[in-house]
N, C-alpha and C positions, 0 to 999 in steps of 0.2 A: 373583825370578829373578836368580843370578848368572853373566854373560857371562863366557865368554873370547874373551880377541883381543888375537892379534900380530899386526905389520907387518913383513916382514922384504922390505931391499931387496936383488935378489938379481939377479947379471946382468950383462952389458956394456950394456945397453939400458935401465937401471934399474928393473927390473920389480918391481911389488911384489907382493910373496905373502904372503897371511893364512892364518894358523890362528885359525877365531872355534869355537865352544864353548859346554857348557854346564858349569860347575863342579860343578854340582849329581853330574853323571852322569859329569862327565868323558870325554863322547864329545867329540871335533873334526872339523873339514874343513878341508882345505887348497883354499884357495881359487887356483886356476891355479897349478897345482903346476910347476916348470922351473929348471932352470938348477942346483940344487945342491941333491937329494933329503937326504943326508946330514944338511945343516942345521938344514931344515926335523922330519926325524926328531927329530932332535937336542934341539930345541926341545919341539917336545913333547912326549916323555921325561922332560926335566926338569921340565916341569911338570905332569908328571905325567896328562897328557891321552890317550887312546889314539881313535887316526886312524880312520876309519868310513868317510868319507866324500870323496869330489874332488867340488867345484864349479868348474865352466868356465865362463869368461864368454863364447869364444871358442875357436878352434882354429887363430889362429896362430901358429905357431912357438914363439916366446919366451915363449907362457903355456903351454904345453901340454909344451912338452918332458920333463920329468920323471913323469909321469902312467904311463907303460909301466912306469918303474922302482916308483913312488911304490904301483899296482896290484900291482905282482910281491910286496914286501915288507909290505903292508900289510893285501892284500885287499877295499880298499876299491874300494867303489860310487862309480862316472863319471855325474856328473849334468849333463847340459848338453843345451842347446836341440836339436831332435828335427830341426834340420835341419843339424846339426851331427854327425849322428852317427856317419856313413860317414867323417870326417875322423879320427878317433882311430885309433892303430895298437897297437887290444887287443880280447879277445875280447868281443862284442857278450852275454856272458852279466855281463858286466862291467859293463854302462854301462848307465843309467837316461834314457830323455828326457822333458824335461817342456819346458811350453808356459809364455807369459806366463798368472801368474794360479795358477799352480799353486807348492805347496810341499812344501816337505822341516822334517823334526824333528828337531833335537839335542837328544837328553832335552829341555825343558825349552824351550829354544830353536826357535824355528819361522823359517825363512827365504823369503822370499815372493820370485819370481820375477818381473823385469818384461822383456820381449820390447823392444831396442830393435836395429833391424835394424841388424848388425855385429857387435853385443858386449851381450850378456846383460845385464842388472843385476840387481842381489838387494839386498833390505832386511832387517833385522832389527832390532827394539827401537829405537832410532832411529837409525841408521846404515844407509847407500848404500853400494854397493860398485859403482862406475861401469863398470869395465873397461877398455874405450879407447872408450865413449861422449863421457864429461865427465870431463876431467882441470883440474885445481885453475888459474883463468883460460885453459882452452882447451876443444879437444873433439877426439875420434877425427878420423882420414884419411879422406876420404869421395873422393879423386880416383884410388883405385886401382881395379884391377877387381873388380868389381861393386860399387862404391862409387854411394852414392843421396845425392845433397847435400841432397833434399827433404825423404827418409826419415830424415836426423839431425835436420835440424831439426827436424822433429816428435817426433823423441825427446827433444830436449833441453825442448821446451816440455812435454812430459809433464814429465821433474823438475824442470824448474822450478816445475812446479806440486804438487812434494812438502811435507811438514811444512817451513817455513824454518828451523830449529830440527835437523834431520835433517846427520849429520856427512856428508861426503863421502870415501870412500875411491877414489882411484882406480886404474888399471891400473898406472901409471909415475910416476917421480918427474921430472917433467919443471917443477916449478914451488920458487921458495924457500922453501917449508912445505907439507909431505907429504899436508896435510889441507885440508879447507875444511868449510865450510858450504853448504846451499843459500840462506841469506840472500847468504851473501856471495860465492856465484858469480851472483845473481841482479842485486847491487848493482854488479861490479865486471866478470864475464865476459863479452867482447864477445860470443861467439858463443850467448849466453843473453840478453843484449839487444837481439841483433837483433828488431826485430817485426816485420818481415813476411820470409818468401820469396824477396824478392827482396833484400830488403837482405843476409838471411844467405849469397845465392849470391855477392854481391857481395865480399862479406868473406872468403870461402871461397877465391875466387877471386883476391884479394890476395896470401892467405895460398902460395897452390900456386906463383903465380909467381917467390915470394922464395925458393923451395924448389930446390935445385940438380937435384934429380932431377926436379922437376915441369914 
């Protein structure tokens, strides 16, 4: 099976957006499509790729924003979590929801869906695509509204307990290398060594106070 995948960081907010793939078929998806549809087309144009597909991890703002345009021009199918679905501003003939545990096919390519309340994740061949669950030594906001500090930390112990071996892609580029591993957010990310509940509320709650809006 040959993959495709680009990383493209797109945004005031450093968002990242993928187009992953299969070569074989040269179908893609744009993975949180926003902020500069143009681009992203662009990209896979030249490489020859034709778009099928939008995967959402989320439906805030800065990952979603281009998806009305990205839909208009592409005719591509809105795949994202089924309690997400009344957030998107496109016709409901448009958008696909599935659950953790459930998947979608790119020729060749199969992307398996994991439910982490906030922000979606999805795996593929060995590669994580985090969202703003677990970003490269940190993790998603869990202090805004409907924010669950208990409900991340059990997400994160779910990936932490993925292949160590498995790449990590995440939502933003908020870290000095774009990428990780789960060995080495397990070895190095506070908020994945936390072991109990109370120690990760504790660290959470550091984190919010240093924060000017928090």
């Amino acid at each position: 099976m040959r993959i495709y995948f680009k990383q493209l960081e797109l945004g005031p907010l450093q968002n990242f957006v993928y187009l992953i793939g299969s070569l074989e078929t040269r179908e893609a998806a744009v993975v949180d499509p926003a902020w500069d549809v143009s681009r992203i087309l662009q990209t896979a144009a030249q490489d020859e790729m034709r778009i099928t597909m939008a995967l959402v991890t989320h439906t805030h703002f800065d990952h979603i924003n281009g998806v009305k345009e990205l839909v208009e021009l592409t005719d591509a199918k809105v795949i994202l979590h089924r309690r997400e679905t009344d957030n998107l501003p496109i016709q409901p003939s448009s958008i696909r929801a599935v659950e953790g545990g459930d998947q979608v096919s790119l020729g060749s390519l199969t992307v398996s869906f994991l439910h982490t309340p906030g922000s979606q994740c999805m795996t593929f061949a060995d590669r994580l695509i985090s969202g703003d669950t677990l970003f490269v030594g940190g993790c998603g906001r869990c202090d805004l509204p409907g924010g669950d500090p208990e409900a991340l930390h059990r997400s994160l112990g779910r990936l932490s307990r993925l292949d160590e071996r498995m790449v990590v892609h995440p939502g933003h580029h908020y870290a000095p290398e774009p990428d990780s591993t789960i060995r080495q957010e397990r070895a190095y990310n506070p908020f994945l060594r936390a072991g109990s509940s109370e120690e990760f509320l504790s660290l959470v709650g550091r984190v919010k106070r240093r924060r000017p809006d928090g």
